[in-house]
C-alpha positions in Angstrom: 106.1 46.3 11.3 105.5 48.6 8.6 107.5 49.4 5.9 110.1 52.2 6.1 108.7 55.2 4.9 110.6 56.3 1.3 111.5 60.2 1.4 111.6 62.1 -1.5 114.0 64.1 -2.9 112.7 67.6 -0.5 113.0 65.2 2.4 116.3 63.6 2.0 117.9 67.0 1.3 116.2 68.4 4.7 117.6 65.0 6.5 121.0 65.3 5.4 121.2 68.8 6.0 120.4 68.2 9.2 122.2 65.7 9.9 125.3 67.6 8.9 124.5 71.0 10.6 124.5 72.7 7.6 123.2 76.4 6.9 124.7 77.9 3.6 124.0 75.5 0.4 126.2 76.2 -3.0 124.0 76.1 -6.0 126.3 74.8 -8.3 124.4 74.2 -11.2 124.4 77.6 -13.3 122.1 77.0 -16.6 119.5 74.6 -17.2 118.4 74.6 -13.8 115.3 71.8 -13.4 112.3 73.0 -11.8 112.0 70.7 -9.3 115.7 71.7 -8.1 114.8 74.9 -8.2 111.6 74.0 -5.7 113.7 72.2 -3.5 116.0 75.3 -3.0 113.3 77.6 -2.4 112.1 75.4 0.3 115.3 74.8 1.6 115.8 78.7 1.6 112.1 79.3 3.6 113.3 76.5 6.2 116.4 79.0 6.9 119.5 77.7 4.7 121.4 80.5 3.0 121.9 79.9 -0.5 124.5 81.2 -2.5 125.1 80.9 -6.4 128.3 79.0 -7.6 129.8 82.0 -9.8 129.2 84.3 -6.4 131.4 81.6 -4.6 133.9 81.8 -7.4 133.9 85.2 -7.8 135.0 86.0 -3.6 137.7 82.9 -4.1 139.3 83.6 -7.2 138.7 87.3 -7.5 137.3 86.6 -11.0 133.6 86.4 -12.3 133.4 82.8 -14.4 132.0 84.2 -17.8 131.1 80.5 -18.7 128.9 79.8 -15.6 126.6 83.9 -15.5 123.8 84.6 -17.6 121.8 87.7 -18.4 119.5 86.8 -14.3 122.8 86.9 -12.2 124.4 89.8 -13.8 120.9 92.0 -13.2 120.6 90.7 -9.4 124.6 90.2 -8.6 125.5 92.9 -6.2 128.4 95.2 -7.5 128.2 97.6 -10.5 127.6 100.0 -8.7 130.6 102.5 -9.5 130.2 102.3 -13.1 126.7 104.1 -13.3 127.8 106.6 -10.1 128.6 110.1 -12.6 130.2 111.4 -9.5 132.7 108.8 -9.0 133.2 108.7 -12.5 134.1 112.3 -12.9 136.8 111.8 -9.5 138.6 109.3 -11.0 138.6 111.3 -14.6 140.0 113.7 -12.2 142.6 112.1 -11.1 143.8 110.6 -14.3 143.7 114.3 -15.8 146.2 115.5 -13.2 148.6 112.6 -12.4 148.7 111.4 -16.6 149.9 115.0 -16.8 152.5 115.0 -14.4 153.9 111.7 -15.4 154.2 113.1 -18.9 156.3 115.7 -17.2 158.2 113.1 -14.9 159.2 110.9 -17.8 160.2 113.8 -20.4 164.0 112.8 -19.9 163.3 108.7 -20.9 161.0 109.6 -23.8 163.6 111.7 -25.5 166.6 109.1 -24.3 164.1 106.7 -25.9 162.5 108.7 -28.8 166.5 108.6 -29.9 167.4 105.0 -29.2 164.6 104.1 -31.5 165.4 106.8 -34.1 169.2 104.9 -34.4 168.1 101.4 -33.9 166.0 100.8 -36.8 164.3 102.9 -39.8 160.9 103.7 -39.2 158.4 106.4 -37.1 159.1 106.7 -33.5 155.4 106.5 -32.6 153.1 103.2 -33.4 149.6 104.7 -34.0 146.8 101.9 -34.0 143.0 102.0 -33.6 141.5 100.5 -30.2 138.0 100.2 -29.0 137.5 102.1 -26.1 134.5 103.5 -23.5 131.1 102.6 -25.6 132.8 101.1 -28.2 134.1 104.2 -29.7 137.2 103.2 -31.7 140.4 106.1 -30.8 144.3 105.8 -31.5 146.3 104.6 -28.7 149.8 105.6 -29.0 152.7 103.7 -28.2 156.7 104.1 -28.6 157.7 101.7 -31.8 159.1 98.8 -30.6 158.6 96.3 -33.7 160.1 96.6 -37.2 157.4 99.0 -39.5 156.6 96.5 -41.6 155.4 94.2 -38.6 152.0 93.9 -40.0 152.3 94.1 -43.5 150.4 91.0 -43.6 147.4 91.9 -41.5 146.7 92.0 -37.8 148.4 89.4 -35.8 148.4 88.3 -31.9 152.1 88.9 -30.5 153.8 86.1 -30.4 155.8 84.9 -27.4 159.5 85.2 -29.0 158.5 87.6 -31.6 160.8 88.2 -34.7 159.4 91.4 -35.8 160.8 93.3 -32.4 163.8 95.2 -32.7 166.9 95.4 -30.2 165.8 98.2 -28.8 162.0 97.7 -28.7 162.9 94.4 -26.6 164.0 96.5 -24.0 161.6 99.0 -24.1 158.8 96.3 -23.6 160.8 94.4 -20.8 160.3 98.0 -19.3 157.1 98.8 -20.0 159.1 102.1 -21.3 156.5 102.1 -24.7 153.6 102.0 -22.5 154.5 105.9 -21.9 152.9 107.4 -25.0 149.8 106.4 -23.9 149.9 109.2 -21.0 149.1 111.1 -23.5 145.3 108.9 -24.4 144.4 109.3 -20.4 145.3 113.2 -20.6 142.8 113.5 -23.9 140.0 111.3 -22.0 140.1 108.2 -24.1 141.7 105.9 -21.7 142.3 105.6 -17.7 145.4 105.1 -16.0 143.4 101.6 -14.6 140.6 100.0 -16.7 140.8 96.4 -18.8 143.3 96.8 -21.7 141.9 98.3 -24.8 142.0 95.6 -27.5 141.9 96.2 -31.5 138.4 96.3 -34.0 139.7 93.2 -35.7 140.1 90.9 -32.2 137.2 92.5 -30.9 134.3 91.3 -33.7 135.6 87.6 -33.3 136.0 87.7 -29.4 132.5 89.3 -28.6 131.3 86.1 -31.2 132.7 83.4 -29.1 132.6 85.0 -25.7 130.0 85.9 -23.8 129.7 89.2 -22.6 132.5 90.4 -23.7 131.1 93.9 -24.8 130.5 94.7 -21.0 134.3 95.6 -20.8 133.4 98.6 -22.9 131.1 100.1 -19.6 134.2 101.8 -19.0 137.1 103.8 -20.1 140.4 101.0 -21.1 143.3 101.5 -18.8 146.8 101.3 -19.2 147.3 98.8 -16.5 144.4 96.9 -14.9 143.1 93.5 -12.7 143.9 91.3 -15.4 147.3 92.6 -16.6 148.5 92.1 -12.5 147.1 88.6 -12.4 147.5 87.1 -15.5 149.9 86.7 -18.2 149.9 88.2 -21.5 147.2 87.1 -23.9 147.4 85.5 -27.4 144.5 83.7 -27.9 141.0 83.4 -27.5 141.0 81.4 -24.3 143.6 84.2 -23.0 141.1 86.9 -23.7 138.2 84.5 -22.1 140.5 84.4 -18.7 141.4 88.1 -19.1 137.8 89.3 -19.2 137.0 87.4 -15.6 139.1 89.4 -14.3 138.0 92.5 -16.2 134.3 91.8 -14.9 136.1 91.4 -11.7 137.2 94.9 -11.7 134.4 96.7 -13.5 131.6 94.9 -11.1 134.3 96.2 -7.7 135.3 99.0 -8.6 137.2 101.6 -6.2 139.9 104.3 -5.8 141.4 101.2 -3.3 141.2 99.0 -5.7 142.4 101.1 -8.5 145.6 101.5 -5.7 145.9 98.1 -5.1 146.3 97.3 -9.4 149.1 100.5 -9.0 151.1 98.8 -6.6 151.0 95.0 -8.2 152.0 96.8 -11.3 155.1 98.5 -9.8 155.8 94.9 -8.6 155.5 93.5 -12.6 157.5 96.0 -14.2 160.5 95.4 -11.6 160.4 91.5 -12.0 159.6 92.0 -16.1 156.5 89.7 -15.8 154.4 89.4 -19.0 156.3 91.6 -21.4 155.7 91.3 -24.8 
């Protein structure tokens, strides 16, 4: 009898495959792919196996794009993106922020006085907190905000908001736990600068360290910031660096899917976070 013949790598792959029944293959390994894996998929693919790329995978069962696992070849050929270059769909949903961030300026008149004056007896200081943020193509605007930390909060430089945070005054506590100083910022979506739903608009300072340590970080500026967004429904608030790494998955998320639906969907999660309080800060 002869000896039993040795397959090679192709060959086992085909035999367990078969053995299995299997026709969709997950290619896990996302950089520093060897060639000959890279032959053996091909092959696999021409002998009928669907293939499908482990940050695809990741992306349909977490609902977030795995920034560490993409390069510069999966963002060109992923589908999605496609809403962001559309100028039509782009000018509807400027649209629609135009006429609803106007009318819920006009809704909310009666809490932003109540407010302006709780503020105004609370603590000494301006009613409004003006800072710089990086929006749409990285142009930096002023978002506005109701004041709901002490005026000298930052006397020592730009800080990330801390969990219990001393520099937040009795009434600014409340107004956070409602979302209540979010409602200045009405008044960025009426001018243009930001969307009612869009990834949070973060400050110059954060943003030259993040886009050093994170990759592709600077695709969140494809579009207009939003006062709520896929991240701010899904995940807590963030403080660090690996907060913002999390957050922009789910930024990607959004940018790469976006739709009106989906911009409804991230309206009614947020209704359900400001009832329950979740992620205030």
């Amino acid at each position: 009898m002869g000896s039993p013949k040795v397959l090679g790598p192709t060959e086992r792959f085909k035999e367990i495959a078969s053995k299995m029944r299997v026709n969709t293959a997950i290619l896990a390994i996302t950089h520093d792919r060897p060639s000959g894996l890279v032959r053996r998929v091909l092959e696999a693919r021409l002998n009928g196996m669907s293939i499908m790329e482990m940050p695809t995978v990741y992306e349909i069962l977490t609902k977030r794009v795995p920034v560490e696992h993409i390069c510069d070849h999966w963002l060109l050929f992923t589908d999605g993106f496609y809403l962001v270059s559309k100028e039509y769909m782009q000018k509807v949903k400027r649209l629609v922020d135009f006429v609803l961030s106007a009318l819920l300026l006009m809704g909310t008149l009666p809490i932003t006085v109540l407010s302006a004056l709780a503020i105004r007896f609370d603590s000494p200081g301006p009613l409004f907190f003006k800072q710089e943020r990086v929006g749409k193509n990285g142009l930096v605007f002023v978002l506005w905000k109701f004041r709901s930390m002490r005026q000298d909060a930052e006397q020592n430089g730009a800080v990330w908001a801390e969990e219990i945070d001393s520099r937040v005054t009795r009434v600014g506590k409340w107004i956070r736990l409602l979302r209540i100083d979010e409602i200045p910022q009405l008044y960025n979506v009426f001018r243009g600068e930001m969307s009612l739903i869009g990834p949070r608009p973060e400050r110059p300072e954060f943003i030259q360290e993040l886009e050093k340590q994170i990759p592709y970080y600077g695709i969140r500026h494809s579009v207009r910031p939003g006062i709520t967004g896929w991240a701010q429904v899904n995940y807590r608030y963030g403080a660090s660096v690996e907060d913002a790494l999390r957050k922009l998955e789910y930024d990607l998320y959004y940018i790469k899917n976006m739709s009106l639906l989906l911009d409804f969907k991230i309206i009614l999660k947020t209704i359900g976070v400001v009832l329950f309080g979740q992620g205030a800060r």
